[in-house]
Backbone as CSV, one residue per row, in Angstrom:
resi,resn,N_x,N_y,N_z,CA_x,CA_y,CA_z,C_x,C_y,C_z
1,UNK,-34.261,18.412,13.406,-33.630,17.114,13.221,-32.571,17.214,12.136
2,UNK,-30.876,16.407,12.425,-30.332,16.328,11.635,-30.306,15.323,11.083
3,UNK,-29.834,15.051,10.119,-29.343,13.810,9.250,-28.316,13.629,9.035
4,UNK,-27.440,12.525,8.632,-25.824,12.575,8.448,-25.927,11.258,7.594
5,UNK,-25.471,11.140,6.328,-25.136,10.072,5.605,-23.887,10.300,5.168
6,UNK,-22.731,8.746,5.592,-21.556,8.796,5.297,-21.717,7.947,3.718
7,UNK,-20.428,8.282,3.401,-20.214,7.511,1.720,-18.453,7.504,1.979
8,UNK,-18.069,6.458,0.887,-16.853,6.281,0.708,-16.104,5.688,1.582
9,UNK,-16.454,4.313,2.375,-15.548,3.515,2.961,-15.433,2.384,2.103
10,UNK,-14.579,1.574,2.697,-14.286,0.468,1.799,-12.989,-0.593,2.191
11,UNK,-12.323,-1.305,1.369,-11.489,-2.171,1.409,-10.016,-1.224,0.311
12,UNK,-8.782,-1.576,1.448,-8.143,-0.507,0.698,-6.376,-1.300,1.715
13,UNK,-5.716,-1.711,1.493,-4.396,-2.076,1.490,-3.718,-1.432,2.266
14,UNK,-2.746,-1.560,3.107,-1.979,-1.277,3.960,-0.919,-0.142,2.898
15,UNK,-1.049,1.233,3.196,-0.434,1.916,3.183,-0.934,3.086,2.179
16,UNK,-1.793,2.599,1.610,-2.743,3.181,0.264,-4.076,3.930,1.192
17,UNK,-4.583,4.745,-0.076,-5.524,6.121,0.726,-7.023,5.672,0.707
18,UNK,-7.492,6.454,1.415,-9.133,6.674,1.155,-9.800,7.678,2.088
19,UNK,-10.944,8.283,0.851,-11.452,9.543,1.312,-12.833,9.247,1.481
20,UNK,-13.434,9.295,3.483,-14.517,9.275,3.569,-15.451,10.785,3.405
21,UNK,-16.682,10.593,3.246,-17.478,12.059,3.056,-18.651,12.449,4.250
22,UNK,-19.191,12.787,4.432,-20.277,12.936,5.465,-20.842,14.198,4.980
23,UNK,-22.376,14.441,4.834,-23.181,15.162,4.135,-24.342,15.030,5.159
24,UNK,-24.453,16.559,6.200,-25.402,16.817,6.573,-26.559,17.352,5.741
25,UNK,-28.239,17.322,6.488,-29.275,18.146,5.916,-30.195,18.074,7.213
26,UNK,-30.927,19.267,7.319,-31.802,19.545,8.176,-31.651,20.755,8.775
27,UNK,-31.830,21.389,9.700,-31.691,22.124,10.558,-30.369,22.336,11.360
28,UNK,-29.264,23.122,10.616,-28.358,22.951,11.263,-27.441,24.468,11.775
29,UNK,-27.303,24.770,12.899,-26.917,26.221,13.353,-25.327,26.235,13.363
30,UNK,-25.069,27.200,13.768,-23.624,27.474,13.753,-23.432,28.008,15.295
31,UNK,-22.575,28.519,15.804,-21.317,27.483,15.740,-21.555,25.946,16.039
32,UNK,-20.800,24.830,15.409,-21.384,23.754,15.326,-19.452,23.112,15.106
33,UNK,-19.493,21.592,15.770,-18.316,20.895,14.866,-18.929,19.788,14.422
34,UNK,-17.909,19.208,13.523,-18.274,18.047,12.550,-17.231,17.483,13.059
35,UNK,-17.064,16.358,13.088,-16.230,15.248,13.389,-16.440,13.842,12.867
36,UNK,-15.143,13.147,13.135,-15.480,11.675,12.894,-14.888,11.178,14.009
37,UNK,-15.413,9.738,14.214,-15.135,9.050,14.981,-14.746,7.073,14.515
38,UNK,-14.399,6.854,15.272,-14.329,5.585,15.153,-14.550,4.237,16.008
39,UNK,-14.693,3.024,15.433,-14.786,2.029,16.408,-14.906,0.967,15.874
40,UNK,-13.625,0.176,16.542,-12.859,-0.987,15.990,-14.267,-2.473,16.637
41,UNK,-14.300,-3.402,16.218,-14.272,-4.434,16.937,-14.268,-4.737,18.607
42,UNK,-14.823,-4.858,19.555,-14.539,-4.882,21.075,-13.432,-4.061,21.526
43,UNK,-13.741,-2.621,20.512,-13.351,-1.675,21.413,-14.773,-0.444,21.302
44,UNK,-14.338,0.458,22.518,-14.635,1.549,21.872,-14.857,2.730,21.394
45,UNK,-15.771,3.550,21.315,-15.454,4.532,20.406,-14.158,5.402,20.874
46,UNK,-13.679,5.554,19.433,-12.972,7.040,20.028,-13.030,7.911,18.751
47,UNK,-12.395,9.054,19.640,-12.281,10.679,18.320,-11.184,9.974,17.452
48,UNK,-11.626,10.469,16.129,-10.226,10.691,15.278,-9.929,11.984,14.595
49,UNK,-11.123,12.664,14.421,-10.876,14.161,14.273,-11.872,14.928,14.316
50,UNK,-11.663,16.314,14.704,-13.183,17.170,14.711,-12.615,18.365,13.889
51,UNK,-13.612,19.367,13.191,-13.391,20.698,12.635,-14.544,21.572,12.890
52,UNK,-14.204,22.766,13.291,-15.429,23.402,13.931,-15.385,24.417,12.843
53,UNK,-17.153,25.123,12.939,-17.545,25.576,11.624,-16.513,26.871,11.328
54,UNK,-15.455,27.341,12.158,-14.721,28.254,11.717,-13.397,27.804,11.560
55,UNK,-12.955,26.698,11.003,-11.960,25.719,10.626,-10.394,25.435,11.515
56,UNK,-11.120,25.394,12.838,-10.268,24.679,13.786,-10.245,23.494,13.847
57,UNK,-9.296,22.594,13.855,-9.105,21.286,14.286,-8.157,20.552,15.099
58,UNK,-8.782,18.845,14.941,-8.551,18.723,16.085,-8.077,17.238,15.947
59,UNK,-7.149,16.241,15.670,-6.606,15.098,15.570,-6.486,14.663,16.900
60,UNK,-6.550,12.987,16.551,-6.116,12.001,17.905,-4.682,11.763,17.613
61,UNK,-3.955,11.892,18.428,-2.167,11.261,18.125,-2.044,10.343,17.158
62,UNK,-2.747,8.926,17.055,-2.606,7.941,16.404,-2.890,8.316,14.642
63,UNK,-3.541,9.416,14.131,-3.463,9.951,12.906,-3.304,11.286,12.540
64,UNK,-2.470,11.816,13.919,-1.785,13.278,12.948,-0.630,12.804,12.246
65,UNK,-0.611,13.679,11.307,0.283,13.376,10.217,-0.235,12.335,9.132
66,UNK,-1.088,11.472,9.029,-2.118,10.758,7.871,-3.251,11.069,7.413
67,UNK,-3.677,11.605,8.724,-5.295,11.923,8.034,-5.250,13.595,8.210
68,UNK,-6.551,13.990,7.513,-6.721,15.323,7.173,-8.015,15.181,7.398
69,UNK,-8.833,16.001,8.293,-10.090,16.251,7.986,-10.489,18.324,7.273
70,UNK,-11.514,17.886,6.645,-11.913,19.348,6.066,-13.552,19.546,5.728
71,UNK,-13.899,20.799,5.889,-15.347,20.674,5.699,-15.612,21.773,4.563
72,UNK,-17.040,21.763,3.788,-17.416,22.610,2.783,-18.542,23.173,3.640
73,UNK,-18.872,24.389,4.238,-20.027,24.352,4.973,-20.918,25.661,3.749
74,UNK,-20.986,25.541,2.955,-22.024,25.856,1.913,-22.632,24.595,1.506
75,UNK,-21.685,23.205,1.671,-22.602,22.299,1.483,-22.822,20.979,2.760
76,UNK,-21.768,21.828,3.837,-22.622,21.011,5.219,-22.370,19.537,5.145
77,UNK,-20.984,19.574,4.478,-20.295,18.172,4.705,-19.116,18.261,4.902
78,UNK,-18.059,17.135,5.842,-17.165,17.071,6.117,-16.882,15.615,5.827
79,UNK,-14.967,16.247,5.394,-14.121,15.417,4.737,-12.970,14.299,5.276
80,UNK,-13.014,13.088,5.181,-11.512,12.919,5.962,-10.729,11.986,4.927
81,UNK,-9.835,12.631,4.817,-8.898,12.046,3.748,-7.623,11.250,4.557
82,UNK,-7.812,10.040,4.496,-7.020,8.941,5.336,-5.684,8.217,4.182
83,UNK,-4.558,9.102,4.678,-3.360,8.370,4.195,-2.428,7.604,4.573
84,UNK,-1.856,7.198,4.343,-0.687,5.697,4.789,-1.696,4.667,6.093
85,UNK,-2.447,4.291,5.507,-3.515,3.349,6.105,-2.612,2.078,6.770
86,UNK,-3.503,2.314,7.917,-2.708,0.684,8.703,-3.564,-0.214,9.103
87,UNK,-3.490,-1.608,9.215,-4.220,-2.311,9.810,-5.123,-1.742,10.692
88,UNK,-4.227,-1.218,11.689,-5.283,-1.140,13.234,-6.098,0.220,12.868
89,UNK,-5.967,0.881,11.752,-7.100,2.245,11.567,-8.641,1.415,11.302
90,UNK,-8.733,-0.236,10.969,-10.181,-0.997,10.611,-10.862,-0.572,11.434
91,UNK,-11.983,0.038,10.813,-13.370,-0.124,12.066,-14.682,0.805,11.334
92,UNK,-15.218,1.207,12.244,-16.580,1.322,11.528,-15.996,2.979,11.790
93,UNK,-15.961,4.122,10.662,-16.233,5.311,10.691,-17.657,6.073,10.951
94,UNK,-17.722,6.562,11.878,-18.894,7.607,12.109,-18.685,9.003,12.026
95,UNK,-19.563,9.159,11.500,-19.690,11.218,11.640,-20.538,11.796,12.520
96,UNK,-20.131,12.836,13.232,-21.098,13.543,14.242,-21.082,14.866,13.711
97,UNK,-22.068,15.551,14.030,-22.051,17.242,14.537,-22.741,17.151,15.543
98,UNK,-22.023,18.647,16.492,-22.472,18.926,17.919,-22.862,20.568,17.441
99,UNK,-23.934,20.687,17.800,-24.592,22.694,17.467,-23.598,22.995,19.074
100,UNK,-22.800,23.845,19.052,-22.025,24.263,20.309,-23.023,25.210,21.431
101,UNK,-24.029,25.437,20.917,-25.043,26.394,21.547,-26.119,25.579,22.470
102,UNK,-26.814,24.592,22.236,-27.485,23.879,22.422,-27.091,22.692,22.777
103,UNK,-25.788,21.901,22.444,-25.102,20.936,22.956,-26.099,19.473,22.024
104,UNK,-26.760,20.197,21.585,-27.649,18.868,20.602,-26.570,18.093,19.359
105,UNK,-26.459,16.850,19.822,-25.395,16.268,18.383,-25.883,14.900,17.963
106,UNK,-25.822,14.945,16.545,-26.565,13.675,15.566,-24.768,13.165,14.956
107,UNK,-25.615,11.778,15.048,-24.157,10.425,14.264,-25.397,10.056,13.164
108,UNK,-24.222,9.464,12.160,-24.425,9.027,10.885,-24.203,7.678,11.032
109,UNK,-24.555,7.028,10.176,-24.729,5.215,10.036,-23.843,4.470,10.506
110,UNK,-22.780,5.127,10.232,-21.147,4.600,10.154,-20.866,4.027,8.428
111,UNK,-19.552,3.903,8.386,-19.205,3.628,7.193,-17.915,2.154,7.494
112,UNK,-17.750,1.514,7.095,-16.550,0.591,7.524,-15.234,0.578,6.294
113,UNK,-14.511,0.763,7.452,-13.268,1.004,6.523,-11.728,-0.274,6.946
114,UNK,-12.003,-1.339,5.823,-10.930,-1.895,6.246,-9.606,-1.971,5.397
115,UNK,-8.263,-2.170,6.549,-7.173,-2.428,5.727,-6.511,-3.769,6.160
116,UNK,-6.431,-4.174,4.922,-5.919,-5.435,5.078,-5.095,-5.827,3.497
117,UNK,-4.353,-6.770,3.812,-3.647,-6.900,2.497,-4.377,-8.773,2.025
């Protein structure tokens, strides 16, 4: 069993940053990706980025070039550092990992991240 607790969403202004975190523990194999996801209000989910444990990635159109995702895998968390924030990025952030071997993948709480002025 994995676990995934996100930290660091919040309330944050149209055009200004914020860095969510995601911190796996449990049983976790390699090759494996970490990702986040998202989901607005009566929509839903979609990818916004994945990084696989040998640091490939992988952006949705709507935030290449703003966001950055990155992972520490000595400590089995992944990063997404969200810049020039827009309205329509609001919604609830989730984190996944998928073990690529087994196809087994755990989500985290979600985190909510809004921009608004």
């Amino acid at each position: 069993q994995v676990q995934l607790v996100e930290s660091g969403g919040g309330l944050v202004q149209p055009g200004g940053s914020l860095r969510v975190s995601c911190a796996a523990s449990g049983i976790i194999f390699s090759p494996n990706v970490m990702g986040w996801y998202r989901q607005a209000p009566g929509k839903e989910r979609e990818l916004v980025a994945t990084i696989s444990s040998g640091g490939s990635t992988n952006y949705a159109d709507s935030v290449k070039g703003r966001f950055t995702i990155s992972r520490d895998n000595a400590k089995n968390t992944v990063y997404l550092q969200m810049n020039n924030l827009r309205p329509e990025d609001t919604a609830v952030y989730y984190c996944n990992i998928k073990m690529m071997i087994s196809a087994a993948q755990y989500w985290g709480q979600g985190t909510q991240v809004t921009v608004s002025s």
